[in-house]
C-alpha positions as CSV (number, residue, x, y, z in Angstrom):
1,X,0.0,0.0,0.0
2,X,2.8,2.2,0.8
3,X,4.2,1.7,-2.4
4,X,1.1,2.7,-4.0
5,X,0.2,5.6,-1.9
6,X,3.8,7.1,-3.2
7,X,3.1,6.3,-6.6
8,X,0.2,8.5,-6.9
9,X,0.9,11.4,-4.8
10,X,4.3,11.7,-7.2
11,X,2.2,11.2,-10.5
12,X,0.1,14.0,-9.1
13,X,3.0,16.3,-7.6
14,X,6.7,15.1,-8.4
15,X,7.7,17.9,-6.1
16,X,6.1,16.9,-3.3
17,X,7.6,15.1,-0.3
18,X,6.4,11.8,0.8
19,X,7.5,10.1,4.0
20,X,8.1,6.9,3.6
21,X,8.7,5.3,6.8
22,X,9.3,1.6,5.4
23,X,12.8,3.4,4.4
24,X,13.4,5.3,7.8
25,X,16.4,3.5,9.2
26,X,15.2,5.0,12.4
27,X,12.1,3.5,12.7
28,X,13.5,0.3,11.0
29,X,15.7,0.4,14.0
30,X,13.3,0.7,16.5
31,X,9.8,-1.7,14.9
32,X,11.3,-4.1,12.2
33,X,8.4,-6.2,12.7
34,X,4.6,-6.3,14.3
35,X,5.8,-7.4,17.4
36,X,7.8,-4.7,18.3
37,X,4.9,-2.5,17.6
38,X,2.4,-4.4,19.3
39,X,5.4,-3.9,22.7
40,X,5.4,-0.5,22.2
41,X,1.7,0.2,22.2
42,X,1.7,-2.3,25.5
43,X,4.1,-0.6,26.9
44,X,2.4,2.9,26.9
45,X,-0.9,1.6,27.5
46,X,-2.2,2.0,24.1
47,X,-5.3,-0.3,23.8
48,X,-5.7,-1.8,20.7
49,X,-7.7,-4.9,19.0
50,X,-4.7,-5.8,16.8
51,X,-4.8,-10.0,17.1
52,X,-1.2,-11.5,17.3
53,X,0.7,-12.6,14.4
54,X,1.8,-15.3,16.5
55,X,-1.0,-17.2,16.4
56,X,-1.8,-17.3,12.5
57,X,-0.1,-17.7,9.6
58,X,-1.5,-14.7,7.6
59,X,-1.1,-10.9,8.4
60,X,-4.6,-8.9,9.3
61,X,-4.6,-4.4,9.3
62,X,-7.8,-3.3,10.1
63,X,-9.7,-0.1,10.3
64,X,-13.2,1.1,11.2
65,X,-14.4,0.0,7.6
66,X,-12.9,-3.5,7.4
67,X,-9.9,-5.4,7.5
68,X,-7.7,-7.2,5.4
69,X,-5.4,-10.6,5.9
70,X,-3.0,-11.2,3.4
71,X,0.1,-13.1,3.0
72,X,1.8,-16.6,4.0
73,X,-0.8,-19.1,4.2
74,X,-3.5,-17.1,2.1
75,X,-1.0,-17.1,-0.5
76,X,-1.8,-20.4,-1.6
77,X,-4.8,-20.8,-3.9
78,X,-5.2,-24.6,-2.4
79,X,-5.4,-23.2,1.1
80,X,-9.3,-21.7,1.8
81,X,-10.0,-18.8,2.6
82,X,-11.6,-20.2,5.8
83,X,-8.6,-20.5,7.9
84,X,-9.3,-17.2,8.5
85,X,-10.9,-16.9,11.8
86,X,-13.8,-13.3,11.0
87,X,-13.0,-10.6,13.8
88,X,-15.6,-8.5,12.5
89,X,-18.4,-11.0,11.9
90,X,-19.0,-14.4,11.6
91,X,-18.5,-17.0,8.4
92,X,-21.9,-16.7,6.6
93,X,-22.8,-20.4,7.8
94,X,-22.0,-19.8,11.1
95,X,-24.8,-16.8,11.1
96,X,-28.7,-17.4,13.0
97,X,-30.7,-19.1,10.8
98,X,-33.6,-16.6,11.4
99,X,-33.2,-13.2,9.1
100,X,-32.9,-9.6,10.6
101,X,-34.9,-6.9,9.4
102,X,-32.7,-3.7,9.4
103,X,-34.2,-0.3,8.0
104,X,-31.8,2.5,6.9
105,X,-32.3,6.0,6.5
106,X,-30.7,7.7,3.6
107,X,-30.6,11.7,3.4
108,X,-29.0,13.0,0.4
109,X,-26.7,9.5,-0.2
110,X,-25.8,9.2,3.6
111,X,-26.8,7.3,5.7
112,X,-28.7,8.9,8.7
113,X,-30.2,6.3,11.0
114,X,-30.5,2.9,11.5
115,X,-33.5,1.1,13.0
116,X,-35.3,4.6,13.3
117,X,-32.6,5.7,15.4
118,X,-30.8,8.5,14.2
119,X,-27.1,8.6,14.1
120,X,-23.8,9.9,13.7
121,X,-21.6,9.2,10.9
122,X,-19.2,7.0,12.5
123,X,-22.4,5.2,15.2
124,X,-23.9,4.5,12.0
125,X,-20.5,2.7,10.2
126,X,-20.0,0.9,13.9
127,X,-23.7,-0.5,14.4
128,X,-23.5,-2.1,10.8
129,X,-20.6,-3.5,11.3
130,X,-22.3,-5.2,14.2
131,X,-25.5,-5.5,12.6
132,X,-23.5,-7.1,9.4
133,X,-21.1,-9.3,11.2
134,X,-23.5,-11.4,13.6
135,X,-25.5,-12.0,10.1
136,X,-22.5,-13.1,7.4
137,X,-22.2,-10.1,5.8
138,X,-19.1,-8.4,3.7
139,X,-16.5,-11.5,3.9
140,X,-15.0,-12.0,0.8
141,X,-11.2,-12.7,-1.1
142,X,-9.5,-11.8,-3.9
143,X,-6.4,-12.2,-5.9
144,X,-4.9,-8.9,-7.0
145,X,-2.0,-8.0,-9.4
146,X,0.4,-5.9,-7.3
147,X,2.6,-3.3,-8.5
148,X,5.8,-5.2,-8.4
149,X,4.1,-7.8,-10.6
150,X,3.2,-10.6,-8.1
151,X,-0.1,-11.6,-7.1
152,X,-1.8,-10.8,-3.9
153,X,-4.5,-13.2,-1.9
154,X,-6.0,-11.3,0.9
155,X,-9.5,-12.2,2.2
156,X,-11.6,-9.5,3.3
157,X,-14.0,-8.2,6.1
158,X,-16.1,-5.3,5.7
159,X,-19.6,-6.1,7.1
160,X,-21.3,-2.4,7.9
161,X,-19.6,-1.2,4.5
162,X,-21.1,-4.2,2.5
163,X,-24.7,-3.2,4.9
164,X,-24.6,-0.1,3.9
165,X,-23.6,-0.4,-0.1
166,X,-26.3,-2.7,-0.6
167,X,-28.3,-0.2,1.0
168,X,-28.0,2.5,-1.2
169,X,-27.9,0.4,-4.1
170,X,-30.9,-0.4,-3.5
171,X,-31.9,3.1,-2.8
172,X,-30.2,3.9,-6.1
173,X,-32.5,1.1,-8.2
174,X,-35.2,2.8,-6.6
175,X,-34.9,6.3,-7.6
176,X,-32.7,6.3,-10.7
C-alpha cells in the first residue's frame, strides 16, 4: 500500500515530499516487525484490538471499515479462505438461521439512521458492522495484481460497508 500511496501522490505532484517510513532507518531500527509494535503500544498503555501474528499464519490491518489478511498461508490458492478466523463477523454459515430486518435511512446519499434511530456518521459505520457481522455479511477474497508484478490473496471483512452499499444500491435502483 505504501508503495502505491507514493506512486500516486508523485504522478500528481513530483515535487512533493512523501514520508516513507518503510525506508526510515530509524524506525526500521526501533519496529522491524509487528511485534515490536504491538510492545510498544503495551508498553504505553495503548489499547488496541490488533490480534497476534503469532498465532496465524497470515497478516490482518484493520480499520473502522474493514480489515484485510494477506500473505503466507492465504498465499496459496489450495489453502481456503476459511482458515481465517472473522474478527468482525462471523463466516456466513456460522450466522442465526432466522433473518434480521434492518431499516436504513438515507438523506442526500448518507446514511442517517439505522432502526429509526438517528445517528452519527461513525455510530452508523459501527452499528452495521455489528448488525452485518453477527448476520455473514461483507467476507470475501480476492487475488490482486500488485505493483511489483506478483499476485496478492487477501481475504476480506467489511460487514457495515457491504450493509450499507447494498443499501443504497438499493436506494439507487429505486430512484434512478
Amino acid at each position: 500500500d505504501q508503495v502505491r500511496f507514493e506512486r500516486y501522490v508523485n504522478v500528481m505532484d513530483p515535487n512533493f515530499k512523501v514520508y516513507a517510513p518503510w525506508r526510515d532507518p530509524v524506525l526500521l531500527e526501533e519496529f522491524p516487525g509487528r511485534t515490536q509494535m504491538l510492545q510498544f503500544l503495551q508498553r504505553h498503555g495503548i489499547g488496541h484490538s490488533i490480534i497476534s501474528q503469532a498465532r496465524k499464519r497470515y497478516s490482518t490491518d484493520a480499520n473502522i471499515c474493514g480489515l484485510s489478511n494477506e500473505a503466507e498461508d492465504l498465499e496459496s490458492l489450495e489453502t481456503p479462505m476459511t482458515i481465517v478466523n472473522p474478527v468482525m463477523g462471523v463466516w456466513p454459515k456460522d450466522a442465526p438461521n432466522a433473518q434480521e430486518e434492518v431499516t436504513l435511512r438515507f438523506e442526500q446519499g448518507r446514511c442517517i439512521a439505522v432502526n429509526g434511530k438517528a445517528l452519527k456518521p461513525l455510530q452508523v459505520l459501527q452499528l452495521c458492522n455489528q448488525i452485518g457481522g453477527r448476520n455473514g455479511l461483507g467476507i470475501s477474497q480476492a487475488l490482486e495484481n500488485r505493483i511489483l508484478g506478483t499476485k496478492s490473496r487477501g481475504v476480506y471483512e467489511a460487514p457495515g460497508m457491504e450493509l450499507l452499499g447494498q443499501a443504497i444500491t438499493k436506494v439507487y435502483e429505486a430512484v434512478l
